[in-house]
N, C-alpha and C positions, 0 to 999 in steps of 0.2 A: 504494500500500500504506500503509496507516497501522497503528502498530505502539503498542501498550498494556501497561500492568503484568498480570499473570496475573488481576488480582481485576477488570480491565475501570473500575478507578474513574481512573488516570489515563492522558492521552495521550503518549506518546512520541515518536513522530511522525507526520503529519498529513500524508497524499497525497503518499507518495515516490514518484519516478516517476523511472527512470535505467535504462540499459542499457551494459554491459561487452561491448568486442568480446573477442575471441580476444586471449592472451596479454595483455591490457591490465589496469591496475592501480589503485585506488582504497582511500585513504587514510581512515577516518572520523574526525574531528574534533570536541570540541565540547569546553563545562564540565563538572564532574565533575555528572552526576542529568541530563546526556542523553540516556541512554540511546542509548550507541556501542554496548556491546557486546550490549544486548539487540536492535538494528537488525542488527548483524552475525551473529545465532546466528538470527534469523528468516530471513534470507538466506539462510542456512546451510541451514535445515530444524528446529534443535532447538527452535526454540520457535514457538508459534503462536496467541501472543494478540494478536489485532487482525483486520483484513480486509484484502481487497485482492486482487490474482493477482501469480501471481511466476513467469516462466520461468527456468528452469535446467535444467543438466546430471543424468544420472542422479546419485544419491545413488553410485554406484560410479565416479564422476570426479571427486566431489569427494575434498577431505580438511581435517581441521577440526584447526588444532595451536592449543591451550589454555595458559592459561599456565602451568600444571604439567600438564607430558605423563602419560598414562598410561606406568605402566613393568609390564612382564608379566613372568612370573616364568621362567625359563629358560635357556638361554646368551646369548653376547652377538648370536649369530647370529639366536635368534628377538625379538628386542629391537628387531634391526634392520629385519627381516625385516617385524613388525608393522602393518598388519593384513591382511598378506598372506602366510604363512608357509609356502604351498604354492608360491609362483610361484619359477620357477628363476631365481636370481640367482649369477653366478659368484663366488669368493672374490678374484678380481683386484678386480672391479667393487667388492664389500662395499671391499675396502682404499682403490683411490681415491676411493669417495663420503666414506668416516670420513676420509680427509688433507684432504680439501677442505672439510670444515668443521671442522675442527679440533680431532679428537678423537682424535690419535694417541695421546697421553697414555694413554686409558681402553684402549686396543688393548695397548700395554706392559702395563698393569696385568695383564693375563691372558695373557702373553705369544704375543700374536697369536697365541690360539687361540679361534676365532668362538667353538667349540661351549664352552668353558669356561662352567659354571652359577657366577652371581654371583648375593650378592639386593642388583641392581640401583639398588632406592628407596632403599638405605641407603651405597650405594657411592658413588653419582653424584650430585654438588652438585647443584641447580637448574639452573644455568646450563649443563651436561654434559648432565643433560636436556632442555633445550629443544634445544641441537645432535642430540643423537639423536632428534627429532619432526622436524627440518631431513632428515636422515640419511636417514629414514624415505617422505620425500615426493622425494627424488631420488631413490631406489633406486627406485618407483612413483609417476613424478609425473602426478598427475590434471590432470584441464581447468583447475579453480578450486581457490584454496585461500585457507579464513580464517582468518586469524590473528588471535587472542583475547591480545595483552600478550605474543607467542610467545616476545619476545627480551628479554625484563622484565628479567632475571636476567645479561644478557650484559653488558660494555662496547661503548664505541660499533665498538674494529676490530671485533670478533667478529662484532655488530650486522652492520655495513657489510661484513663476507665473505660474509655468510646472502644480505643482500639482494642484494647483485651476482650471485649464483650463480644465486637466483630468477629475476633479470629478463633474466639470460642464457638462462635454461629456456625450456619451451616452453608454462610453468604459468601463467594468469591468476591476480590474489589481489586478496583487499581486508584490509586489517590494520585494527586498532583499537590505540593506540598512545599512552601521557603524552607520549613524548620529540617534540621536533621537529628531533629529527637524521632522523625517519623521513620528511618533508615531500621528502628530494631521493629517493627511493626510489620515489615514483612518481606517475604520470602526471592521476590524477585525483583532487581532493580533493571528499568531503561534508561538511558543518558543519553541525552542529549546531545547536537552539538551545532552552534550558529550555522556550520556549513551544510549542516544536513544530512548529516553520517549520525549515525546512533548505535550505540553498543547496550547489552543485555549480559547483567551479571544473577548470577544466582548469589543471595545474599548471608554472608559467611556467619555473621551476626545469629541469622534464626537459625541457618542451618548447625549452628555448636550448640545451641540453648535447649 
């Protein structure tokens, strides 16, 4: 696959060729004008300038968490619920996926009442957001999930709760990521490179741990 800017005048990357098994994890890498995140949203599906073939999961196994989540406008229950708001999810379940990423907090605030209507975008820091996009993908966790800067907004324990949770799941991901606290998180690194040469490490880190 090789992956270009929308206008086709430059190259991003230049004959990527890689395959993810089941539950496995790939980290993308490079200088800032790499073009990580534009590689990881053509992976995705949301963009498609360049050429190539690409296998993947239906588009209803994935899930794409951005670095500012969408927030819908409703109680806390379609919030969480999102983008699946018909599927039965118990209120036990809703309780332990919010304690396990660490959003009791936002649960008080409306005193553990799901159905309680907040406006959400203005209630919840960033960083409260990106846990309820976490929230979001354990209550419905797909095959693959890309992470676009997902935990930008967090500290590194928060960081380090989300990822341990993930690779505890049953979820594959590939992240795009500045920090390199995200380097022990998982199994396969892509690097990047301005020229548009990319190299793929298997990551020595998880592989001893």
């Amino acid at each position: 696959m090789t992956v270009r800017t929308p206008d086709g005048m430059k190259t991003l990357v230049k004959d990527l060729s890689f395959y993810l098994r089941k539950r496995q994890s790939l980290l993308i890498m490079g200088a800032s004008g790499t073009g990580k995140s534009s590689v990881l949203r053509t992976i995705a599906g949301l963009w498609s300038s360049g050429s190539g073939s690409l296998e993947r999961p239906a588009l209803s196994d994935l899930m794409f968490l951005p670095q500012r989540p969408y927030m819908v406008q409703g109680s806390l229950r379609d919030q969480l619920l999102y983008p699946y708001p018909g599927r039965a999810v118990s209120d036990e379940e809703i309780h332990r996926i919010v304690k396990e990423v660490n959003l009791d907090d936002v649960l008080t605030r409306v005193d553990c009442e799901l159905d309680r209507v907040v406006d959400w975008t203005n209630v919840l820091s960033l960083g409260e957001q990106q846990r309820v996009a976490f929230a979001r993908l354990f209550l419905h966790p797909p095959k693959f999930a890309f992470l676009d800067e997902a935990t930008s907004a967090l500290d590194e324990d928060n960081q380090d709760r989300l990822y341990a949770l993930l690779k505890k799941s049953t979820v594959g991901y590939i992240s795009v990521g500045h920090s390199t606290t995200l380097i022990e998180h998982h199994e396969r690194l892509l690097i990047l490179d301005r020229s548009g040469s990319w190299e793929i490490k298997d990551n020595q880190l998880t592989l001893s741990s």
